[in-house]
N, C-alpha and C positions, 0 to 999 in steps of 0.2 A: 443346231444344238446337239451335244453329246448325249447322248441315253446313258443311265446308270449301267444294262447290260455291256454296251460298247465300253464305256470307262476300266468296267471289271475285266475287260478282257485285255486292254491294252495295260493295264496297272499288271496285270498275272503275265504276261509276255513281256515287261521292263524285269520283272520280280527275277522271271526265268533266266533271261539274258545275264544280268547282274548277277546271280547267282553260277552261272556258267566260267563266268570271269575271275569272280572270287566268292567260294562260298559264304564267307562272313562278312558279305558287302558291305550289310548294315550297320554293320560296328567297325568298318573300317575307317573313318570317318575320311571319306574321301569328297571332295569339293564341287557335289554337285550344280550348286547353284552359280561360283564362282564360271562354270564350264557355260551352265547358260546365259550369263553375261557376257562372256565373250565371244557366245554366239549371237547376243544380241548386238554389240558392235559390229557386229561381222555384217548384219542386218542391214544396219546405218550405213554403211557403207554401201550395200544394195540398194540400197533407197535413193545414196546419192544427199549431201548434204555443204558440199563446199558449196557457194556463194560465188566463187572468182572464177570460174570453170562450168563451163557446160557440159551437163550428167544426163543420162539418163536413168528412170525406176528398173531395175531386172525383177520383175516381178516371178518369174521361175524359180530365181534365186532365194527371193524372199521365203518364196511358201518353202524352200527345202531347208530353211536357215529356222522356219517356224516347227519342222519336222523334228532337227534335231534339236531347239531348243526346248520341245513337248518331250523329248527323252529322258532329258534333264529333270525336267521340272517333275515327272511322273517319278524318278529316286526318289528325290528329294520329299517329294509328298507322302512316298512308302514307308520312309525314316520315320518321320512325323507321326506316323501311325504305329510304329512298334512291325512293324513288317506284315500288317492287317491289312490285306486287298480289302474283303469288302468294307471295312470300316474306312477307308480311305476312299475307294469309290461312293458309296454313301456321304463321306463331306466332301468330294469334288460337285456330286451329282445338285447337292444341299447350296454351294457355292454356284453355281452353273443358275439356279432356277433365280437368284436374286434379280430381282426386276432393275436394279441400277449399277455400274459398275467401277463407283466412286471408288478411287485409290485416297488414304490416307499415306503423307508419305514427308517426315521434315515437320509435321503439323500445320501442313499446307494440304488444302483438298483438292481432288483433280479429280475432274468428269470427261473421262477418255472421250464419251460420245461428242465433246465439244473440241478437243485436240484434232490434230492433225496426225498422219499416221508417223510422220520420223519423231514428235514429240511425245507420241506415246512407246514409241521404240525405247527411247530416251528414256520415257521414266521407266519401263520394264528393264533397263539396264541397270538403273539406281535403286530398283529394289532389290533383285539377284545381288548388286556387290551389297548389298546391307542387309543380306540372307533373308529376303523377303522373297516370298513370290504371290501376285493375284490372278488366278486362273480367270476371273472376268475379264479384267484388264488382258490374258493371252487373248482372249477368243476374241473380243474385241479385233482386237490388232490382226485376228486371224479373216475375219470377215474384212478388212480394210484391207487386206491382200488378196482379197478377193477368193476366199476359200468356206466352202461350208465347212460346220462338222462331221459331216459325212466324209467328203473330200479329206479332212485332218486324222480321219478316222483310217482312212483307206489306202493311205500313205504312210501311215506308221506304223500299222499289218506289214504291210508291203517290205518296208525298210527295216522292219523288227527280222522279218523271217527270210531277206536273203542274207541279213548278218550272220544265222544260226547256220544258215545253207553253205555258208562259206567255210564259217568255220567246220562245220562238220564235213569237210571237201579238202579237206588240205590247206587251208587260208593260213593260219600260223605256220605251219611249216613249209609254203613256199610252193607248193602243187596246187594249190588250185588253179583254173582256169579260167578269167570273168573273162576271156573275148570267146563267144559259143558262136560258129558258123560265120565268120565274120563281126559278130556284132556284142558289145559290151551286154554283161547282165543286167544291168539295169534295165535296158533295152527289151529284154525278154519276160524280165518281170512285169515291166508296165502289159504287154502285149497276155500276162499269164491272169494280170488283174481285170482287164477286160472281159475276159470270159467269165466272171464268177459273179457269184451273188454273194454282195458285201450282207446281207443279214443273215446266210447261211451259220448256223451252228458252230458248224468245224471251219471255220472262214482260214483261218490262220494254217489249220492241216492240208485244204486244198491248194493255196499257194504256193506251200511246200512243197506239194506230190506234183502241183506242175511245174517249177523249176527242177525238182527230179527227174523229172520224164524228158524234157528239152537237155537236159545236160547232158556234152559229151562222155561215153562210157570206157574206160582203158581198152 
């Protein structure tokens, strides 16, 4: 489970990001939710869901398709709030502790815990295109991909702050360099995640300073 401090941290780091891209995110009225439905297709198709053909789950794939559709869904819920982190983490944190995680949805009821994980894929899609989102019903689906909230927590630090890392590197203009020493950044983030203590304070500033310190210098 999410802790209200973890929430407010990664709600203030979507805040930051979005604001980096376009100062007046929140009133641009850009299609958050839309975005995370079509990352939840994108899902379903990791899952694997034809019938006529032999699939396999890519479950790596999933928990990164669950990464960026938590990007998503953390605008979309900053909108909702008038651009108030803590009052938005306060009703994530409020929605998180509900003992069940009934989706109303058509006026038909659904208890993810008795779904299967591509039919909850499914209905997480059917709420984003009808600008819905239920964070129970995410976390749900997040555990059924076999991921804590620690883990969901630790990967969207991660994936928040080599975005910022990039862009402040030359990423828009074409000089950045994600292959360091042979080996793709992401590669190095995981290996910079490793070393830290995800309760750490400045969790999100030491990821930083160690993707700084590994990166080639001109």
């Amino acid at each position: 489970m999410l802790t209200q401090p973890q929430l407010a941290t990664m709600l203030a780091l979507q805040n930051k990001m979005n604001t980096k891209v376009n100062p007046q995110w929140l009133t641009a009225g850009y299609g958050y939710l839309r975005a995370a439905m079509v990352e939840s297709v994108e899902a379903i198709e990791h899952h694997g869901w034809k019938w006529w053909k032999a699939q396999t789950k890519d479950l790596p794939q999933l928990q990164m398709e669950l990464v960026d559709i938590w990007h998503f869904a953390l605008s979309a819920c900053i909108i909702d709030y008038q651009g108030d982190i803590d009052a938005t983490a306060s009703a994530l944190s409020a929605q998180l502790a509900q003992a069940q995680a009934h989706v109303k949805f058509d006026n038909v009821d659904y208890d993810p815990q008795q779904q299967e994980l591509l039919d909850n894929l499914e209905l997480m899609a059917g709420l984003c295109a009808a600008k819905r989102f239920s964070v129970p019903l995410f976390m749900h689906i997040v555990n059924q991909c076999e991921m804590t909230g620690e883990a969901l927590y630790r990967q969207y630090v991660g994936k928040n702050v080599l975005n910022f890392f990039r862009q402040d590197n030359g990423y828009k203009a074409g000089t950045y360099k994600k292959i360091w020493d042979g080996r793709e950044d992401n590669e190095h983030l995981v290996e910079v995640l490793n070393t830290l203590d995800i309760n750490a304070k400045d969790y999100s500033d030491l990821i930083y300073q160690g993707l700084q310190a590994r990166y080639p210098q001109a």
